[in-house]
C-alpha positions in Angstrom: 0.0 0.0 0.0 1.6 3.2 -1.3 1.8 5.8 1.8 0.7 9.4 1.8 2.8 11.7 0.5 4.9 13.5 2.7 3.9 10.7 5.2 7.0 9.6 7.1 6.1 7.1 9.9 9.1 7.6 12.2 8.6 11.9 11.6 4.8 11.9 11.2 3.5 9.8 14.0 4.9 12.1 16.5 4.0 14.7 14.7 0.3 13.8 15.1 0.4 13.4 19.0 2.1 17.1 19.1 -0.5 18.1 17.3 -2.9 16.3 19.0 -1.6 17.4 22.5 -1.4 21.0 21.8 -4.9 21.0 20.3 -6.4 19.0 23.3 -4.8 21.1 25.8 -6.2 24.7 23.8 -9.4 23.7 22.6 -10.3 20.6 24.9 -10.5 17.0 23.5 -14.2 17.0 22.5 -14.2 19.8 20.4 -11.3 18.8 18.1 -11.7 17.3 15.5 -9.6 14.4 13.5 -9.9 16.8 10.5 -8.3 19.7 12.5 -5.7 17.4 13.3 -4.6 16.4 10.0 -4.7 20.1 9.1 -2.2 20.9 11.9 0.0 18.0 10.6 -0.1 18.7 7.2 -1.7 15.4 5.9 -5.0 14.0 4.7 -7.4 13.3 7.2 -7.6 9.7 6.4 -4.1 9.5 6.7 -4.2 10.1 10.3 -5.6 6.4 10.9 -2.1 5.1 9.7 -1.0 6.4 12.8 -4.0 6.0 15.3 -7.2 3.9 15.2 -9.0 6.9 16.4 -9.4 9.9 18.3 -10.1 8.4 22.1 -7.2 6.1 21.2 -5.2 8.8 20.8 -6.0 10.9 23.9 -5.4 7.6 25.6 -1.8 7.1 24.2 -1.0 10.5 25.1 -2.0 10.3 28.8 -0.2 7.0 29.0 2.8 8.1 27.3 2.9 11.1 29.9 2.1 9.2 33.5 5.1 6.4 31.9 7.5 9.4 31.6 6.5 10.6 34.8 7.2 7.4 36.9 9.9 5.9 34.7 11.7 10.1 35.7 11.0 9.5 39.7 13.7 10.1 42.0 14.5 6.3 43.7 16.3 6.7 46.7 15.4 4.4 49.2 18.5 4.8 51.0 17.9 8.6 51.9 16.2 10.2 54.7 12.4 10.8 54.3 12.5 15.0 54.3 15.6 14.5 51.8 13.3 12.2 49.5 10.7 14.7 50.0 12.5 17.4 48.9 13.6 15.6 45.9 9.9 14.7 45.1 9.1 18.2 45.4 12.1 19.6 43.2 11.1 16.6 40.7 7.2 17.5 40.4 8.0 21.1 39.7 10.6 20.5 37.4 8.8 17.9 35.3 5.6 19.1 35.2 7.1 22.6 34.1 8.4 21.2 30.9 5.1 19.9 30.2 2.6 21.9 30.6 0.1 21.1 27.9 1.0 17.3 29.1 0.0 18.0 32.5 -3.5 19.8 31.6 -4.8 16.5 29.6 -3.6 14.7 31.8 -6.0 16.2 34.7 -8.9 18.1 32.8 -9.4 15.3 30.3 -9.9 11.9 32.5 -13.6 12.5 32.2 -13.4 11.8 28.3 -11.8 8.5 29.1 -13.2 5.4 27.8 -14.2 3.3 31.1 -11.4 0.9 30.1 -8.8 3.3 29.3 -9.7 5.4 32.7 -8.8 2.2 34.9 -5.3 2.1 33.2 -4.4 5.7 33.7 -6.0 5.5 37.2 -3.8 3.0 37.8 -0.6 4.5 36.5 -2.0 7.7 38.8 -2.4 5.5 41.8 0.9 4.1 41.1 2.5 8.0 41.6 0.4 9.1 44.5 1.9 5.6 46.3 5.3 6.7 45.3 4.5 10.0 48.1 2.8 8.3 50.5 5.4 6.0 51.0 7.8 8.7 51.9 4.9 10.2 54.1 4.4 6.9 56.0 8.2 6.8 56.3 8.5 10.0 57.2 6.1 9.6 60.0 7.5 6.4 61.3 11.3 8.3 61.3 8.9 10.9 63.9 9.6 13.5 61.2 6.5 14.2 59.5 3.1 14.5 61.8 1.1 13.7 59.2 -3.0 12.9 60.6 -4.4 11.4 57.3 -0.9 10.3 54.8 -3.6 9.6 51.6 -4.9 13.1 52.1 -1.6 14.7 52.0 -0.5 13.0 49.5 -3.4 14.4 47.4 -2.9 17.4 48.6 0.6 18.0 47.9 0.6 16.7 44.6 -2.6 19.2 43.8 -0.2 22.3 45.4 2.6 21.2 43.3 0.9 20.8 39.8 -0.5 23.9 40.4 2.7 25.6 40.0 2.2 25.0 35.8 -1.1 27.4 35.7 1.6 30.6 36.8 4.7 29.7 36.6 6.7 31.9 33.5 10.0 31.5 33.2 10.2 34.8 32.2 8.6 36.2 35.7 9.8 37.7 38.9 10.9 34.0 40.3 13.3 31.8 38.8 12.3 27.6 38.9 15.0 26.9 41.7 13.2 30.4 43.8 9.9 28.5 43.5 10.8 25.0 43.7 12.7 26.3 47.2 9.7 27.9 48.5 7.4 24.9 47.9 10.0 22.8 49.2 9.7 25.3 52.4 5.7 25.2 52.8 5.6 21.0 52.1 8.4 20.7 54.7 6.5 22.7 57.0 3.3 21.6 56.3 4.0 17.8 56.8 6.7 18.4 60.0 5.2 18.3 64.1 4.2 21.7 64.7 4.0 23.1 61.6 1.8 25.9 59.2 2.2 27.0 56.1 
């Protein structure tokens, strides 16, 4: 079967997902089209299903793609303290998430357009990050360093503080990444230690 032209499978297949992600993350999965992909891409629209069965499939890969990145990136470093894994958590979730912004949008604004089986995966993958934290928490509070009353609630809770940091951040503004990844680190620290407030 002769392939499109201009059709490269090693240059266009990624180029669809970039494409993809960008238009999810601006206009929101359901009202993009397969059509508006191609056009982004620069190919037929039936040319698209060369590189994806379809469009769910396709928000899918992307999320998977993203959460596989994420925990495959995540600091492991059993051997360290629980505040020095901490702060490395909290450095890492900045960092990562920064680079990714339009990643990191999908990833949270879209699970509702999830196919029921594809939902269970990425929950899965989700859970699997969130356990990653809480681990450190439950160390953390066993070491008699963290007073932590509820560890699956913090854990929510600091991963919601720290992803928030993509809807401001500009690298271009008043604080530079290390400023704000210190400052977090400072409020977590606080927030998870005996005594402490934010």
């Amino acid at each position: 079967m002769p392939r499109t032209i201009g059709s490269h499978s090693g240059i266009t297949g990624p180029r669809v997902r970039s494409a993809a992600l960008a238009l999810f993350a601006r206009h929101g999965f359901a009202a993009v089209s397969m059509r508006q992909i191609a056009a982004e891409v620069g190919v037929q629209a039936g040319a698209l299903y060369n590189y994806t069965p379809d469009k769910q499939s396709l928000l899918f890969d992307l999320m998977c793609n993203h959460m596989e990145e994420l925990l495959a990136a995540l600091p492991k470093e059993s051997d360290a303290s629980a505040a020095k894994q901490l702060e490395n958590f909290v450095r890492f979730h900045i960092a990562f998430h920064h680079e990714r912004p339009d990643a990191v949008f999908i990833a949270y604004m879209e699970l509702r357009n999830l196919a029921p089986d594809n939902f269970t995966v990425i929950e899965g993958l989700r859970r699997r990050y969130e356990t990653a934290l809480e681990t450190i928490l439950r160390a953390g509070a066993a070491e008699g360093v963290f007073s932590v009353q509820d560890t699956k609630v913090a854990t929510l809770a600091v991963i919601a503080m720290l992803t928030g940091v993509t809807t401001w951040f500009r690298a271009e503004g008043r604080l530079s990444l290390r400023a704000v990844q210190d400052q977090y680190w400072d409020m977590v620290h606080r927030m998870v230690s005996p005594g402490g407030t934010v």
